[in-house]
N, CA, C and O atoms as CSV, one atom per row, in Angstrom:
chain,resi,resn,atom,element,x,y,z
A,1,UNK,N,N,0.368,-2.080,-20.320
A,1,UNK,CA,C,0.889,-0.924,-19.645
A,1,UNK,C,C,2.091,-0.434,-20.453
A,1,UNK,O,O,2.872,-1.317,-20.807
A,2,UNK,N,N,2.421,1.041,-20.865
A,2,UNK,CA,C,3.550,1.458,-21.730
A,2,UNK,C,C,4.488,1.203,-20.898
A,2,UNK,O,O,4.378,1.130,-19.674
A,3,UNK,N,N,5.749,1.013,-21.754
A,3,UNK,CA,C,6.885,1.291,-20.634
A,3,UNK,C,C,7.823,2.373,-21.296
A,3,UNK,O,O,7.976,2.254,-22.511
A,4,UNK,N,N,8.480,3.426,-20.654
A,4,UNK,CA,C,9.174,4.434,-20.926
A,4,UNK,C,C,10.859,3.781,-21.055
A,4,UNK,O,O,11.672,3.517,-20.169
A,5,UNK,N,N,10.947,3.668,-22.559
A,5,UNK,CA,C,12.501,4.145,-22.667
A,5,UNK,C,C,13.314,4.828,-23.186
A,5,UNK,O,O,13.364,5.115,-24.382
A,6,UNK,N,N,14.112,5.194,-22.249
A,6,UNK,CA,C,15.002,6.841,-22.614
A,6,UNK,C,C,15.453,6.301,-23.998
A,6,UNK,O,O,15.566,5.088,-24.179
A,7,UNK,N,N,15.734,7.289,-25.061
A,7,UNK,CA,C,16.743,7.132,-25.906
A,7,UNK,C,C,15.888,5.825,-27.070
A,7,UNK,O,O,16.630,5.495,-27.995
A,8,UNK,N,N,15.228,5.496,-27.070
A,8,UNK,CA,C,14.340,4.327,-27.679
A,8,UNK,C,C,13.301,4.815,-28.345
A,8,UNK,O,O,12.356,5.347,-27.763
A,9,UNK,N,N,13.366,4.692,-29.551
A,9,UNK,CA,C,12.403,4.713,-30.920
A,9,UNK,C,C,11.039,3.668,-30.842
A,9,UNK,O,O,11.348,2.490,-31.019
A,10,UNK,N,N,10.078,3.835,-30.685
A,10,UNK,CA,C,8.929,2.659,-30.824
A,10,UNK,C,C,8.614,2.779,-29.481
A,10,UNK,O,O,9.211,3.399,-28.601
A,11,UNK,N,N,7.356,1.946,-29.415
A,11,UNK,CA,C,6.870,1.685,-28.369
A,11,UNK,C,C,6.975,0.441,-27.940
A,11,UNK,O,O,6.786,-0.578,-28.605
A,12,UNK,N,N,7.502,0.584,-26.001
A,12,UNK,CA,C,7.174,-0.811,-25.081
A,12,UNK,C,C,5.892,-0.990,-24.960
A,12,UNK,O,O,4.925,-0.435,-25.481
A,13,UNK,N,N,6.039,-2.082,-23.990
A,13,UNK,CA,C,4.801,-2.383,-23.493
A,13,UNK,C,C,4.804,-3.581,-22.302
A,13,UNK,O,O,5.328,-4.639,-22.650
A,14,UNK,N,N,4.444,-3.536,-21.381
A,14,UNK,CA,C,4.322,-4.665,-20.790
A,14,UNK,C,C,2.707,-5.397,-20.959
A,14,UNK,O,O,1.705,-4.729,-20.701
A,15,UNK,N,N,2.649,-6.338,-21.262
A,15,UNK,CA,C,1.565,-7.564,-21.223
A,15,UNK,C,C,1.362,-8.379,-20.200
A,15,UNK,O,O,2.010,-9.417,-20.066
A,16,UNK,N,N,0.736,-8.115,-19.639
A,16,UNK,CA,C,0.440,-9.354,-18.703
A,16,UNK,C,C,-0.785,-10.201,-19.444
A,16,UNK,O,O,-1.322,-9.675,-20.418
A,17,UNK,N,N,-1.232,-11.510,-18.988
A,17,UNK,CA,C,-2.214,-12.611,-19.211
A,17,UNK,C,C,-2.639,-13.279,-18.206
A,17,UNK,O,O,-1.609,-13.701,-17.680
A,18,UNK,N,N,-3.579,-13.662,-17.571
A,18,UNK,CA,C,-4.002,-14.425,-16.682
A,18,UNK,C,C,-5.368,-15.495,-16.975
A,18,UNK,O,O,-6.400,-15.335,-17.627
A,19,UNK,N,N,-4.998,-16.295,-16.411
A,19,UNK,CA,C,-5.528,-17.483,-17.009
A,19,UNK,C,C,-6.912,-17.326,-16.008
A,19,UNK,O,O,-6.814,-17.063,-14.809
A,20,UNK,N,N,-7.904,-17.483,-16.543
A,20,UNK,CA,C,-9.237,-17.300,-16.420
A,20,UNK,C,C,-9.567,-18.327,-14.815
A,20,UNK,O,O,-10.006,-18.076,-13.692
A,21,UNK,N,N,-9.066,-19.512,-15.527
A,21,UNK,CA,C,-9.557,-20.421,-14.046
A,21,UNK,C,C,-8.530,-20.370,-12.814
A,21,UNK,O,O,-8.732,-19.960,-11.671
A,22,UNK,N,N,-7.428,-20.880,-13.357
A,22,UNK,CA,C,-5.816,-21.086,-12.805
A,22,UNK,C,C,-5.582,-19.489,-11.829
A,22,UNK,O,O,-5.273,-19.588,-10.641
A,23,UNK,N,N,-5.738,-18.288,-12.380
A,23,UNK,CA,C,-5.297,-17.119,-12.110
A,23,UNK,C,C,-3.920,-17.436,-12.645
A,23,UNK,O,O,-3.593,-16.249,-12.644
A,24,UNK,N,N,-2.631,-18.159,-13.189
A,24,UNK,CA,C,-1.345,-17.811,-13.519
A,24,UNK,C,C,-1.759,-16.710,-14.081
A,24,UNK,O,O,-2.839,-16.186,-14.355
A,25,UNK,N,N,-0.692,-16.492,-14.182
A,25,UNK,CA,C,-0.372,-15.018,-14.731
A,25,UNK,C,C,1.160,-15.303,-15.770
A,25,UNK,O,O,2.128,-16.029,-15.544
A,26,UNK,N,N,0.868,-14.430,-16.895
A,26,UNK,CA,C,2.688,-14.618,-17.673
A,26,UNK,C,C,2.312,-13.146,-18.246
A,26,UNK,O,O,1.272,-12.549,-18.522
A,27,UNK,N,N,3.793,-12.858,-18.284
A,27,UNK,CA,C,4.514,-11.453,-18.415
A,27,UNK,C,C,4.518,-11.731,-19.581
A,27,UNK,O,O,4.136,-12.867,-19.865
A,28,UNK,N,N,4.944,-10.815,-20.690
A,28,UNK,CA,C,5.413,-10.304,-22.154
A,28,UNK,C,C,5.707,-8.632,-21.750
A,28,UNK,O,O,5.112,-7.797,-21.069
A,29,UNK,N,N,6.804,-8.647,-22.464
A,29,UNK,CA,C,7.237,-7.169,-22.356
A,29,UNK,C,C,7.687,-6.915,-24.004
A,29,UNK,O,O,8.772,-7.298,-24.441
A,30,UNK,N,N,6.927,-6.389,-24.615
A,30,UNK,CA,C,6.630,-6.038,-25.779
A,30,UNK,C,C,7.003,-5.218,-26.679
A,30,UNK,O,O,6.327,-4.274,-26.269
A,31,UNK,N,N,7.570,-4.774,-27.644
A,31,UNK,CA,C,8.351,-3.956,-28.252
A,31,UNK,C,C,7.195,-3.745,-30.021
A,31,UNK,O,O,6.441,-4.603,-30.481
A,32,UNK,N,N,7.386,-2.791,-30.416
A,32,UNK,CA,C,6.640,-2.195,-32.082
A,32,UNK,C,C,7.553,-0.907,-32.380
A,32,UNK,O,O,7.728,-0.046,-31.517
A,33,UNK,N,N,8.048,-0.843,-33.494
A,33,UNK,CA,C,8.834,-0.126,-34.092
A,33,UNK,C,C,7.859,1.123,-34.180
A,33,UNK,O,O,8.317,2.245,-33.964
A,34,UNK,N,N,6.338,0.919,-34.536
A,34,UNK,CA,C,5.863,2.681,-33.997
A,34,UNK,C,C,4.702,1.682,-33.423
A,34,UNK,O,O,4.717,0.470,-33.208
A,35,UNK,N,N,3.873,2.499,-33.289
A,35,UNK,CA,C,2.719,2.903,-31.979
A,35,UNK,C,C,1.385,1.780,-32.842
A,35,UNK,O,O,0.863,1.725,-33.956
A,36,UNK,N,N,1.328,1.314,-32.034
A,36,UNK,CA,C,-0.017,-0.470,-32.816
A,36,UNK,C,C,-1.091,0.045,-31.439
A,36,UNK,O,O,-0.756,0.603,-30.393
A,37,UNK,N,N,-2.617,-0.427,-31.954
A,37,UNK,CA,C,-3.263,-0.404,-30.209
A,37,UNK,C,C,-3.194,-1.949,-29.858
A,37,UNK,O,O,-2.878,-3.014,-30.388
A,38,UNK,N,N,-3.685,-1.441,-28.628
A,38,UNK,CA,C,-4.138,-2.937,-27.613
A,38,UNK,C,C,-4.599,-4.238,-27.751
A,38,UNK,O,O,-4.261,-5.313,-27.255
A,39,UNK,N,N,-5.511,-3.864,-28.596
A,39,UNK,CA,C,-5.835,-5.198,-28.963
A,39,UNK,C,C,-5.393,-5.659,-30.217
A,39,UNK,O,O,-6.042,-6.621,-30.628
A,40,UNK,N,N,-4.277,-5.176,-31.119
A,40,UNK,CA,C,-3.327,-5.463,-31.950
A,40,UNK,C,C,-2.206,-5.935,-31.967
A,40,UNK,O,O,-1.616,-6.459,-32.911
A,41,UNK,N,N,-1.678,-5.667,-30.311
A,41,UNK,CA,C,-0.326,-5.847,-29.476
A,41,UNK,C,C,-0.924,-7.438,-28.733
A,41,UNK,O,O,-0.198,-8.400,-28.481
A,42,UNK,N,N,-2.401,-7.355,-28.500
A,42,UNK,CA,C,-2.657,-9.066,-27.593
A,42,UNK,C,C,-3.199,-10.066,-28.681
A,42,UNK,O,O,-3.264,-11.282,-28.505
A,43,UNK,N,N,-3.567,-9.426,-29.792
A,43,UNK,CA,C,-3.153,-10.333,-31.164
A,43,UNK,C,C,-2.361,-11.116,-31.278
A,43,UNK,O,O,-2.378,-12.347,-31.273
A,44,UNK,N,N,-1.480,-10.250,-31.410
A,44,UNK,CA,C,0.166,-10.722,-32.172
A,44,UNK,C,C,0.878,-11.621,-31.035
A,44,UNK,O,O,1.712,-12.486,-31.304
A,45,UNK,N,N,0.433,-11.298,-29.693
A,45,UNK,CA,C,1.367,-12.249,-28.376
A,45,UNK,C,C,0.432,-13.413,-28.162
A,45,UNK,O,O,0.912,-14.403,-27.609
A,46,UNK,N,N,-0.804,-13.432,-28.515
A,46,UNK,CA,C,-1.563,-14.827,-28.493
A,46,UNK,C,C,-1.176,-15.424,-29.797
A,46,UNK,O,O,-1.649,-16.558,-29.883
A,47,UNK,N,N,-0.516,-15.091,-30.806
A,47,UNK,CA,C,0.124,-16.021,-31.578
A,47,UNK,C,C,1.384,-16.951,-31.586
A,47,UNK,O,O,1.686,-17.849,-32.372
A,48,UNK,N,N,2.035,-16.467,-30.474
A,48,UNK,CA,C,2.927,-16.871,-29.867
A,48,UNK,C,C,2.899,-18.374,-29.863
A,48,UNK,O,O,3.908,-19.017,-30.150
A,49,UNK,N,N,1.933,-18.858,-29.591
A,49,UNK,CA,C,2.134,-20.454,-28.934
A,49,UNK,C,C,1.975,-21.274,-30.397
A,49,UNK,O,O,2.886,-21.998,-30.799
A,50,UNK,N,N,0.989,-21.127,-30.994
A,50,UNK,CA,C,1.551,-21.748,-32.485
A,50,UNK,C,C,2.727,-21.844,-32.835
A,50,UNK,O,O,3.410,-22.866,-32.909
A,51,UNK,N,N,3.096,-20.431,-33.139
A,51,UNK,CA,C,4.399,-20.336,-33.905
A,51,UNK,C,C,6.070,-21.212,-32.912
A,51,UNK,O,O,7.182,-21.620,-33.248
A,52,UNK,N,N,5.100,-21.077,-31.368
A,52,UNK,CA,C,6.439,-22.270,-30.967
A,52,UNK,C,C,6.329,-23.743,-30.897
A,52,UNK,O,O,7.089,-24.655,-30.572
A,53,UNK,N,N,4.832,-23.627,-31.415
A,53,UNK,CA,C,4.535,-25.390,-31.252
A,53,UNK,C,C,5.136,-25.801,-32.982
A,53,UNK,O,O,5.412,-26.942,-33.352
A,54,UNK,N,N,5.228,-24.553,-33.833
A,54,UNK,CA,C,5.196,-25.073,-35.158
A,54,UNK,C,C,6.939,-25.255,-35.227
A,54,UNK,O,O,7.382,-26.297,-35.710
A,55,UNK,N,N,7.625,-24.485,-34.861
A,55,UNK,CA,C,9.505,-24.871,-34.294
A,55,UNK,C,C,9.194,-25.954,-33.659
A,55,UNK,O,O,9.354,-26.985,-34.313
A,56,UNK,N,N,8.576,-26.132,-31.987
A,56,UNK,CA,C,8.601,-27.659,-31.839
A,56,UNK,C,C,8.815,-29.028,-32.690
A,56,UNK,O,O,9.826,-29.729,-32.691
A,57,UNK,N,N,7.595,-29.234,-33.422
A,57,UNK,CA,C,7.261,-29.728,-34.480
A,57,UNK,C,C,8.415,-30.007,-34.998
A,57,UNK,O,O,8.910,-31.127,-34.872
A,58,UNK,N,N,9.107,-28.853,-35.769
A,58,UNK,CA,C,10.236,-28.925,-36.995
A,58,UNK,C,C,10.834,-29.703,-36.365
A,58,UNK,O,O,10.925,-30.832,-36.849
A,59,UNK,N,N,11.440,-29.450,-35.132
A,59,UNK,CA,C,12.803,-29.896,-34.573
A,59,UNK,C,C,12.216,-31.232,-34.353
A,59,UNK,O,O,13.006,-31.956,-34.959
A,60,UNK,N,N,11.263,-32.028,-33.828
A,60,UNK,CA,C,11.129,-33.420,-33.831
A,60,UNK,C,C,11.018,-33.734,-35.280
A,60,UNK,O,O,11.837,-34.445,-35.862
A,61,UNK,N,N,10.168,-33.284,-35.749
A,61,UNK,CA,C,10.184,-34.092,-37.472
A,61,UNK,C,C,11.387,-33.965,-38.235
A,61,UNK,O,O,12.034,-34.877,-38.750
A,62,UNK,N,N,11.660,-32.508,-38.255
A,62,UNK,CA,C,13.136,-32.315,-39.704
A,62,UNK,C,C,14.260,-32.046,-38.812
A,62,UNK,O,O,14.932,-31.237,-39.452
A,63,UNK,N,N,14.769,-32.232,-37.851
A,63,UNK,CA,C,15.689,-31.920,-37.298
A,63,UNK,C,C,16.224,-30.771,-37.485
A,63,UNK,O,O,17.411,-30.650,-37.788
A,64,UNK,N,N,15.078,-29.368,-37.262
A,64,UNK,CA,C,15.184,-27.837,-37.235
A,64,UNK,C,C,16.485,-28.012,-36.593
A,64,UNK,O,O,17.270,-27.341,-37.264
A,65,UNK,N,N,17.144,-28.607,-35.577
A,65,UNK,CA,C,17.825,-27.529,-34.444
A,65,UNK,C,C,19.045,-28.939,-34.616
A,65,UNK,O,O,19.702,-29.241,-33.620
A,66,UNK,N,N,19.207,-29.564,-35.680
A,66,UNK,CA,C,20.041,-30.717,-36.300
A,66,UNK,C,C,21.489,-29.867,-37.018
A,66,UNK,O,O,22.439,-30.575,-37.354
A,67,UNK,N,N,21.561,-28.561,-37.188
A,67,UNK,CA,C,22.282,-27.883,-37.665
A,67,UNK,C,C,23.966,-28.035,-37.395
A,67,UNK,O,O,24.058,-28.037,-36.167
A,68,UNK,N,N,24.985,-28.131,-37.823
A,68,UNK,CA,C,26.537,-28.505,-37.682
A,68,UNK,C,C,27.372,-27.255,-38.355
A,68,UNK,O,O,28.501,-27.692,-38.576
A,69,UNK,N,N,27.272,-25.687,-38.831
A,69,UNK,CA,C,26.895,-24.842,-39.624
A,69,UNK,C,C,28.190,-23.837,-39.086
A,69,UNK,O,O,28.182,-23.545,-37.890
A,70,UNK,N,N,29.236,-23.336,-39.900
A,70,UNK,CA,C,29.950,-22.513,-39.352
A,70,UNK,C,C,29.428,-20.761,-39.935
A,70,UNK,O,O,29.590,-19.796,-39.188
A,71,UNK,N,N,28.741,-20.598,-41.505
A,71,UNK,CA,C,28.618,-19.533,-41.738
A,71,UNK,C,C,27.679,-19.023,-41.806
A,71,UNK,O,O,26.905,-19.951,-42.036
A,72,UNK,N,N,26.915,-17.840,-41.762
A,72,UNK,CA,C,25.514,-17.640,-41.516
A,72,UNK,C,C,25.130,-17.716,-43.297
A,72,UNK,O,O,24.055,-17.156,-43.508
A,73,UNK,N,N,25.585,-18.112,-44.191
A,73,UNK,CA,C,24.848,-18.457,-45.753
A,73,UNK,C,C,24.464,-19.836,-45.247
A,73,UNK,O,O,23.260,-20.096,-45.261
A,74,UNK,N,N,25.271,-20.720,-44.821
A,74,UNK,CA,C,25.566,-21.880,-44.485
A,74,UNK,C,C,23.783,-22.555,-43.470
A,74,UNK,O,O,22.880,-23.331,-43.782
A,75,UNK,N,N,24.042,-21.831,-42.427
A,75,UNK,CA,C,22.475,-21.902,-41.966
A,75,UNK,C,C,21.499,-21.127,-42.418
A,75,UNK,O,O,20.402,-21.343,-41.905
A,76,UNK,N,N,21.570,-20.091,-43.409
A,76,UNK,CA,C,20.123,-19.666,-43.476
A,76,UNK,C,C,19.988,-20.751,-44.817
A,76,UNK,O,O,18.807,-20.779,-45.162
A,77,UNK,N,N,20.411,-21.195,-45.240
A,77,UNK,CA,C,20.100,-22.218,-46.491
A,77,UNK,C,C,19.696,-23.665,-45.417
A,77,UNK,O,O,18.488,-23.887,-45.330
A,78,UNK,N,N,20.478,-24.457,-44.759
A,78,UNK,CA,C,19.599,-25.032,-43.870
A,78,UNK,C,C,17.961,-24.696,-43.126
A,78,UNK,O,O,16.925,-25.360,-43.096
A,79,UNK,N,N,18.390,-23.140,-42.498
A,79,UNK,CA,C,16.775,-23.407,-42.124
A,79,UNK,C,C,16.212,-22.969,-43.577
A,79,UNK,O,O,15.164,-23.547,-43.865
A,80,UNK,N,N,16.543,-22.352,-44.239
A,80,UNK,CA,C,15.137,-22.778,-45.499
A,80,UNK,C,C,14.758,-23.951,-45.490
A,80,UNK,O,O,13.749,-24.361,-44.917
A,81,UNK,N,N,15.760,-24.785,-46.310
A,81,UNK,CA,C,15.213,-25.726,-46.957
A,81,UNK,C,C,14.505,-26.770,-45.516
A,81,UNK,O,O,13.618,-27.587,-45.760
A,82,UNK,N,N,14.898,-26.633,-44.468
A,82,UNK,CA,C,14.211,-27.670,-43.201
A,82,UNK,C,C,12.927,-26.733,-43.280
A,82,UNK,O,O,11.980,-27.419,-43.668
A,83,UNK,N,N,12.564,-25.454,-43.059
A,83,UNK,CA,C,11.273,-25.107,-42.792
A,83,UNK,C,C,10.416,-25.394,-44.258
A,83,UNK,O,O,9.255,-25.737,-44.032
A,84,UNK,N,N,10.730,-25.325,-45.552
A,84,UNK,CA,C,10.341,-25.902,-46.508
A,84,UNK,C,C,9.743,-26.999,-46.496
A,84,UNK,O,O,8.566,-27.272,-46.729
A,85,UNK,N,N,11.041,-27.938,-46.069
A,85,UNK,CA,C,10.268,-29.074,-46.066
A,85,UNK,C,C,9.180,-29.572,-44.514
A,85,UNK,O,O,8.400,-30.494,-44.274
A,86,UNK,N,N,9.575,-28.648,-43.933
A,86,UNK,CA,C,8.379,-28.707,-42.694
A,86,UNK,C,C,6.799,-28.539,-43.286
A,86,UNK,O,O,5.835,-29.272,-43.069
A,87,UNK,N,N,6.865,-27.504,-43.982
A,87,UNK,CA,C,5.430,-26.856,-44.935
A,87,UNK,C,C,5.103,-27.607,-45.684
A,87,UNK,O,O,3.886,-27.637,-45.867
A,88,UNK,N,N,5.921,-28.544,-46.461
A,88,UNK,CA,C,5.357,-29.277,-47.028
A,88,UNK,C,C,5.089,-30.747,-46.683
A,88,UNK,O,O,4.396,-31.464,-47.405
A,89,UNK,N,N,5.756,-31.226,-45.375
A,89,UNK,CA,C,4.866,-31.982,-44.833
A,89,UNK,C,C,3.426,-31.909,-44.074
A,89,UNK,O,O,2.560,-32.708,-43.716
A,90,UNK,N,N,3.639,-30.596,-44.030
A,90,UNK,CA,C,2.404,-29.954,-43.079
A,90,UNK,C,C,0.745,-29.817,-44.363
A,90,UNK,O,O,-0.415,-29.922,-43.964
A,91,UNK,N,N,1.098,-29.607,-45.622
A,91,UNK,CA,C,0.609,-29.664,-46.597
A,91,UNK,C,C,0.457,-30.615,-46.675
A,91,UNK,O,O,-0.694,-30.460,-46.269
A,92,UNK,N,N,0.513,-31.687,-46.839
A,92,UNK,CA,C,0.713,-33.170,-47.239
A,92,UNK,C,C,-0.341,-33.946,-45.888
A,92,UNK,O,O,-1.183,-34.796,-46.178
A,93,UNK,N,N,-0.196,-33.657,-44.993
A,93,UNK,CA,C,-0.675,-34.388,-43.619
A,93,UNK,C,C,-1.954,-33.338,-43.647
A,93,UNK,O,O,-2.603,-33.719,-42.673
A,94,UNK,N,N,-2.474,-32.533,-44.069
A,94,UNK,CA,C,-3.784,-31.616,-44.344
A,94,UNK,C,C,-4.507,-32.289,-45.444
A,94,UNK,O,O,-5.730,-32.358,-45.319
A,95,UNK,N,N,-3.839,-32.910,-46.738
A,95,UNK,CA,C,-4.492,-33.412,-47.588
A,95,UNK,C,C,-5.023,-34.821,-47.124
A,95,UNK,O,O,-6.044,-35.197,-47.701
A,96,UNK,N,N,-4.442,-35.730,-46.090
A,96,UNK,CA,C,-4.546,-36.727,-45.938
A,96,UNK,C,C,-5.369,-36.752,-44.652
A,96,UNK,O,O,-5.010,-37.550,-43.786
A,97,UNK,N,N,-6.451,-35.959,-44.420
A,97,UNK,CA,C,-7.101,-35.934,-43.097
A,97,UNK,C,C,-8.176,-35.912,-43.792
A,97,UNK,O,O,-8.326,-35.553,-44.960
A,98,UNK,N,N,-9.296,-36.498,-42.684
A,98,UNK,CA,C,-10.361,-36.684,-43.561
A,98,UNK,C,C,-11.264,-35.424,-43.208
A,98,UNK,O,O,-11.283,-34.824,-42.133
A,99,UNK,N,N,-12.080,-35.129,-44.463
A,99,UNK,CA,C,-12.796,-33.281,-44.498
A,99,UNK,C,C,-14.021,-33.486,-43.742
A,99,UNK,O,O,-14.411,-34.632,-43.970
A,100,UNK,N,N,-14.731,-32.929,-43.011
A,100,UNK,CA,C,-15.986,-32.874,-42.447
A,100,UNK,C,C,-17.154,-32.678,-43.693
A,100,UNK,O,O,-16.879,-32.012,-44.692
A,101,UNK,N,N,-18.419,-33.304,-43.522
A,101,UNK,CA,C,-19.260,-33.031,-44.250
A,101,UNK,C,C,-19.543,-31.884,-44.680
A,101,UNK,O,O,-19.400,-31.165,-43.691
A,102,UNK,N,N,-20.029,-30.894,-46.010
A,102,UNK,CA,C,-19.832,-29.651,-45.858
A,102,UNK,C,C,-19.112,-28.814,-46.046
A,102,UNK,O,O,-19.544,-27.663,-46.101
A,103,UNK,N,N,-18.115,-29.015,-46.169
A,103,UNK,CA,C,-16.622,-28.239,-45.774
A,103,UNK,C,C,-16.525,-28.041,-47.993
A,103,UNK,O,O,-16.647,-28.912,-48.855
A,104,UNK,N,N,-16.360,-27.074,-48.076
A,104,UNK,CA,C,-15.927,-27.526,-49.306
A,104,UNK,C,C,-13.962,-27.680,-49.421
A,104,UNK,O,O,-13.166,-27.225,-48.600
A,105,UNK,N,N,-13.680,-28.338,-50.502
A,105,UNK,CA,C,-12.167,-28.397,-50.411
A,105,UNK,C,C,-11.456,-27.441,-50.349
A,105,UNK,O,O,-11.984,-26.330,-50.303
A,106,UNK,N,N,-10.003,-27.573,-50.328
A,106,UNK,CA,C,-9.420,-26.256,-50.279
A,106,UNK,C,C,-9.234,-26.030,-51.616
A,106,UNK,O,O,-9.526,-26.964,-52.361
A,107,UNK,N,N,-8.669,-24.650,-52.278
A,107,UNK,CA,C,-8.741,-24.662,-53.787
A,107,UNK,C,C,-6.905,-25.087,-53.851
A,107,UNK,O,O,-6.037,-24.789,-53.031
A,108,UNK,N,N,-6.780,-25.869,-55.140
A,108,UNK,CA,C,-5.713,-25.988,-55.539
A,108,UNK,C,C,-5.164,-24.904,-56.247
A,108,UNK,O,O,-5.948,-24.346,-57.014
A,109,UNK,N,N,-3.526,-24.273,-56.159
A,109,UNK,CA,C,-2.788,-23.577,-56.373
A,109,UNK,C,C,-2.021,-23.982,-57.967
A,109,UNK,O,O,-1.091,-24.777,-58.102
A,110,UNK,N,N,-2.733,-23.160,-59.132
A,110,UNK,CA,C,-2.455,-23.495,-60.459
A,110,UNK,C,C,-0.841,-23.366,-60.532
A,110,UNK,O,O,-0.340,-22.671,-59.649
A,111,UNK,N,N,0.052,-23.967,-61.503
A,111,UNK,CA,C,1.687,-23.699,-61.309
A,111,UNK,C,C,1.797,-22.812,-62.733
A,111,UNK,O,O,2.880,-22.344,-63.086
């Protein structure tokens, strides 16, 4: 559903979701700098739960949220190098799983 705001560049949106069996229901109220459709806007909010399971993650493995940091150079060089090394454990724990029959490998990245 759009939502109208005065004085505001881009388009709202409210999202709702409802869970098929459960009926819950969860809100998203949605923002795009210009005009995306519908099923581009429930794309991008069903990606949502990865991208907070993949912060989860950090913060138990690399201590994402381990930060002691007074200047913002200061933490954006922390979260690099912690989400870095998040990716590359995440790389590392992909190589070490075993492949299904079939599957061909992934291709290696020449340096």
């Amino acid at each position: 559903m759009p939502l109208a705001r005065v004085g505001a560049d881009g388009q709202h949106a409210l999202l709702v979701r409802q869970h098929l069996i459960t009926g819950y229901r969860a809100y998203y109220v949605a923002f795009t700098p210009r005009r995306v459709t519908l099923s581009t806007l429930v794309q991008v909010a069903g990606r949502r739960w990865a991208i907070e399971q993949g912060f989860e993650t950090s913060k138990q493995e690399i201590g994402l949220d381990q930060y002691e940091v007074r200047t913002y150079a200061a933490w954006y060089r922390f979260m690099t190098l912690t989400l870095y090394a998040h990716a590359f454990l995440a790389a590392m724990r992909a190589r070490q799983t075993p492949r299904k029959k079939g599957l061909r490998p992934a291709r290696r990245m020449s340096s």
